[in-house]
C-alpha positions as CSV (number, residue, x, y, z in Angstrom):
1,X,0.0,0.0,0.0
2,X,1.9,3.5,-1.1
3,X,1.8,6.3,1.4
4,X,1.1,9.8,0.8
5,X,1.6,12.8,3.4
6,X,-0.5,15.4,3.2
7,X,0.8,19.4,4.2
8,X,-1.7,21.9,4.3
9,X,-2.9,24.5,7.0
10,X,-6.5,24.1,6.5
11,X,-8.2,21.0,8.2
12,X,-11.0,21.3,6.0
13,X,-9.0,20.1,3.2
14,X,-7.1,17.7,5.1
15,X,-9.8,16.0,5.8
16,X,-11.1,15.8,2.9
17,X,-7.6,14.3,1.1
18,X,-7.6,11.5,3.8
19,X,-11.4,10.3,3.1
20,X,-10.3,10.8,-0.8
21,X,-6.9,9.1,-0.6
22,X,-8.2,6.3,1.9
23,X,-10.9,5.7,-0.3
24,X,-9.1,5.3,-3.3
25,X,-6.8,2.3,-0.9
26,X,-3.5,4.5,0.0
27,X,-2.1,5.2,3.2
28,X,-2.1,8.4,4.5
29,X,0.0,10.6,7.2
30,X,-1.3,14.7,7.3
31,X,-0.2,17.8,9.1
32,X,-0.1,21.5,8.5
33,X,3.0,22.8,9.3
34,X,6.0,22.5,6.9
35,X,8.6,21.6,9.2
36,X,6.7,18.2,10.8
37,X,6.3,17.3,7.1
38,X,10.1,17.5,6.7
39,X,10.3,15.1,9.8
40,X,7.6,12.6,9.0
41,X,8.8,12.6,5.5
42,X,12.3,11.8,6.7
43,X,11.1,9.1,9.3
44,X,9.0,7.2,6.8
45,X,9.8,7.8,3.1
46,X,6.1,8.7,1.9
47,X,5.7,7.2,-1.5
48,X,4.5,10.8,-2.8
49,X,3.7,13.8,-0.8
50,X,0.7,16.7,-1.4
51,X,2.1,19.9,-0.4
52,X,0.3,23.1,-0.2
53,X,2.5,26.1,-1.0
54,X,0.8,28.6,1.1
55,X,1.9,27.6,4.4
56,X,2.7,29.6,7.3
57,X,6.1,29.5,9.0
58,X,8.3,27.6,6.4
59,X,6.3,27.8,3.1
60,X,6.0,25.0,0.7
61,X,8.2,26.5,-1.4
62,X,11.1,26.1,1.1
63,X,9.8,22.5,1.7
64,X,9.2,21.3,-1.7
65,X,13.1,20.8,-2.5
66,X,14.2,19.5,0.5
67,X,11.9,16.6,-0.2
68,X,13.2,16.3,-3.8
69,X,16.6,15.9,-2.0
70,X,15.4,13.1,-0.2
71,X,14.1,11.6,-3.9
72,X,10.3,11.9,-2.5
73,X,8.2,13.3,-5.5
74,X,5.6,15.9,-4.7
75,X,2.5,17.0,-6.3
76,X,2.0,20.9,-5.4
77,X,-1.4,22.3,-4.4
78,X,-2.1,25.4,-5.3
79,X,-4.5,27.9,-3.7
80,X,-4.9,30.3,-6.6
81,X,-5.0,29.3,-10.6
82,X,-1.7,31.1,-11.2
83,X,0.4,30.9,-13.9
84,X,3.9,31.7,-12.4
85,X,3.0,30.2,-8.5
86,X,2.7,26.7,-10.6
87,X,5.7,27.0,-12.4
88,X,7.3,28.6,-9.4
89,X,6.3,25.3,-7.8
90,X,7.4,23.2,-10.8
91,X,10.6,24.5,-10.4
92,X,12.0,24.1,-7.0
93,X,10.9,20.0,-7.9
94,X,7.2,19.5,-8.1
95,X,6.6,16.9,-10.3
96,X,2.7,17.8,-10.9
97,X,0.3,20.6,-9.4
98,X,-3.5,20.6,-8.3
99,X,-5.3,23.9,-8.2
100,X,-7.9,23.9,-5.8
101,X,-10.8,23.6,-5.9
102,X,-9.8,20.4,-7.4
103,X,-11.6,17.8,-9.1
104,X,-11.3,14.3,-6.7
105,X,-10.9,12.2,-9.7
106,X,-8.2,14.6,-11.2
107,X,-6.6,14.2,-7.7
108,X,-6.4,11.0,-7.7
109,X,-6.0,10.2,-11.2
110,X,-2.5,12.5,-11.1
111,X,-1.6,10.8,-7.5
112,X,-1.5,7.3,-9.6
113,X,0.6,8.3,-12.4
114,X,3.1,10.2,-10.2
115,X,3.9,7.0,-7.9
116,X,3.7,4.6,-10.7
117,X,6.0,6.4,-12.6
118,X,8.5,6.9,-9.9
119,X,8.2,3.7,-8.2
120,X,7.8,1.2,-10.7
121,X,10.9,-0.4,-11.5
122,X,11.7,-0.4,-15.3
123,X,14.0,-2.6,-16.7
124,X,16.8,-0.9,-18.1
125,X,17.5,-1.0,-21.9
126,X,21.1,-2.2,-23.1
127,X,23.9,-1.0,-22.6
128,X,23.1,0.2,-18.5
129,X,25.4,3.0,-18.9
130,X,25.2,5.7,-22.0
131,X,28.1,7.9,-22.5
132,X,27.1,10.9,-24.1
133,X,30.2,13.4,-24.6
134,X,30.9,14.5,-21.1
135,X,28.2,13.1,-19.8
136,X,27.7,9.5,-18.2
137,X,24.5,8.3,-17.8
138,X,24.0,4.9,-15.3
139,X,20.8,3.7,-15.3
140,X,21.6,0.6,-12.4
141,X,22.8,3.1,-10.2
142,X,20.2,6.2,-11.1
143,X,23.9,8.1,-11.3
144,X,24.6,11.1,-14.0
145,X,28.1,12.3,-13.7
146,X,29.9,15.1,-15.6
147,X,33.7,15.3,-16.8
148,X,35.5,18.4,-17.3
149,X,36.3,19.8,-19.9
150,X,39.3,21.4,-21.2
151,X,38.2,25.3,-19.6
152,X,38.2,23.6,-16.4
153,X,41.7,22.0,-16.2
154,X,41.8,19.8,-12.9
155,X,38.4,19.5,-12.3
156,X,36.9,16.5,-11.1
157,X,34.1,14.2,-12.6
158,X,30.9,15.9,-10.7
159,X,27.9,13.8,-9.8
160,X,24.4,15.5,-10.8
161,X,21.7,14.8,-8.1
162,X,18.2,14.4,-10.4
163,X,14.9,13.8,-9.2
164,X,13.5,10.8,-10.8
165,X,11.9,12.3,-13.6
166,X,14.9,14.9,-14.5
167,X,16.9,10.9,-15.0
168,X,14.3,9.8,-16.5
169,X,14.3,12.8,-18.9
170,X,18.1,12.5,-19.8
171,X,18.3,9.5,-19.7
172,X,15.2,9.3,-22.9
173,X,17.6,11.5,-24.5
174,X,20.6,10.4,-24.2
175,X,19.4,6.9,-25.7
176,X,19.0,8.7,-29.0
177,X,21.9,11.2,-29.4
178,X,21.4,14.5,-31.7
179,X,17.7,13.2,-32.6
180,X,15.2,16.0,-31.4
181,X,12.2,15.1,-29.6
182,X,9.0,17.1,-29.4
183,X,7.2,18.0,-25.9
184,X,4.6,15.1,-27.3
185,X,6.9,12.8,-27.0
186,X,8.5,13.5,-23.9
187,X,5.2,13.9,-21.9
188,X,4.4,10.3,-23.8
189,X,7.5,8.7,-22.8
190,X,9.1,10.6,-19.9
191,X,6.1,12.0,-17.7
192,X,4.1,8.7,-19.1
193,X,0.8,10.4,-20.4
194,X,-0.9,11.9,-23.6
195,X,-3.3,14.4,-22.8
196,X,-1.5,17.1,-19.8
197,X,-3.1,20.4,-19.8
198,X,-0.1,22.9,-20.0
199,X,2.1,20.1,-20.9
200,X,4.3,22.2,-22.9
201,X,4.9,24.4,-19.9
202,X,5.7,20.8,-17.9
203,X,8.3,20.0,-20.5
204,X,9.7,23.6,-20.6
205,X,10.3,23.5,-16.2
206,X,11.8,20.0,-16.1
207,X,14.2,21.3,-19.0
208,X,15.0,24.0,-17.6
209,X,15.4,22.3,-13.9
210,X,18.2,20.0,-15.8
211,X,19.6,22.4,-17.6
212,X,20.5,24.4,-14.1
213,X,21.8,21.7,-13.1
214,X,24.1,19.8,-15.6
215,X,25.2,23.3,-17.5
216,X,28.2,25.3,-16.6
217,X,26.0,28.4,-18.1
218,X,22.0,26.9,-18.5
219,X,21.6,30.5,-20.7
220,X,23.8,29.0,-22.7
221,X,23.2,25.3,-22.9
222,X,25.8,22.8,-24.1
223,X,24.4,19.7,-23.4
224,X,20.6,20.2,-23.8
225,X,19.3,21.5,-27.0
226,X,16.4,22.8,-28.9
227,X,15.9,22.7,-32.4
228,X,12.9,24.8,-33.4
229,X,9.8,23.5,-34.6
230,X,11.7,19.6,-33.8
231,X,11.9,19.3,-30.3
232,X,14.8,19.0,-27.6
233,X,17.8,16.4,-27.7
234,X,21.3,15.8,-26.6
235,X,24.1,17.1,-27.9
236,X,27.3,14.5,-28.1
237,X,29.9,17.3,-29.4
């Protein structure tokens, strides 16, 4: 049975998550204060958590990547249908966001697809590891490492911390070298669905998230391209 941890400051709609969520057969742990979710998260590895970004004290924008760092997805809730609060959200690790009011089947229909996408084990394709210029790919381990280069003489091979969809986004494209994909296709094969309402925003955060962290300059991207009107892919020069 998966877990999910529910953080918001409103017992109304804590409630009302638990009698969803319980409903629907998970497990659920709730509390409203940002801080006790870092602890309960850290005590018992919630299979997903549903984090409200309005909180008081330490907001769920402070929480949000701390629990990335711990390789727990979340799945932001929103209080307002805002444009930049979502991608605000989407950026600092989010892997999905709820607006509310929300829909229950949306809810849980989102909850499914986030834990089965980054808890199902999926065999890996040959070879396990992909070297892709300076970038090493290991698919057994979940490990992305970076060499330098030669502007960086005597710099060591860096490990890149993803979340499991950021690997799971480099790792799509560094199976096909130099061969652009469209935001279609990723949200088909990376985010596993067909039909996301501001997918192309989705796509656009989670490349941008990667780019921050594999690029020595992300406004000037080495690694991760985008040919117009194709789609994004790797570069191996």
């Amino acid at each position: 049975m998966s877990t999910v941890l529910i953080v918001d400051d409103e017992a109304d709609i804590r409630d009302v998550l638990e009698f969803v969520l319980q409903n629907a057969g998970y497990h659920t742990e709730a509390t409203g204060r940002g801080d006790i979710a870092l602890e309960l998260a850290r005590e018992n590895t919630p299979d997903l958590v549903i984090l409200d970004i309005g909180l008081p004290g330490l907001s769920g924008l402070e929480v949000c990547p701390q629990l990335t760092e711990m390789g727990i997805p979340v799945l932001v809730l929103s209080s307002h249908d805002r444009d930049d609060q979502v991608v605000t959200g989407l950026e600092v690790g989010a892997e999905d966001y709820v607006t509310k009011p929300f829909n229950h089947r949306e809810l849980l229909l989102r909850v499914d697809k986030i834990i089965r996408r980054t808890t199902t084990v999926r065999p890996a394709a040959p070879p396990a590891v992909v070297t892709v210029g300076r970038l090493t790919i290991d698919s057994r381990r979940h490990l992305v490492t970076v060499a330098a280069d030669g502007e960086e003489p005597g710099t060591p091979e860096r490990e890149i911390p993803l979340t499991p969809t950021e690997f799971d986004l480099i790792l799509f494209l560094a199976r096909s070298p130099g061969v652009p994909h469209t935001v279609e296709t990723l949200l088909k094969e990376v985010w596993r669905v067909t039909d996301w309402t501001n997918g192309d925003e989705m796509v656009k955060v989670g490349v941008r998230r990667l780019r921050k962290k594999i690029e020595h300059d992300p406004s000037r991207p080495r690694f991760i391209l985008n040919r117009w009107g194709q789609g994004y892919f790797l570069t191996e020069s």
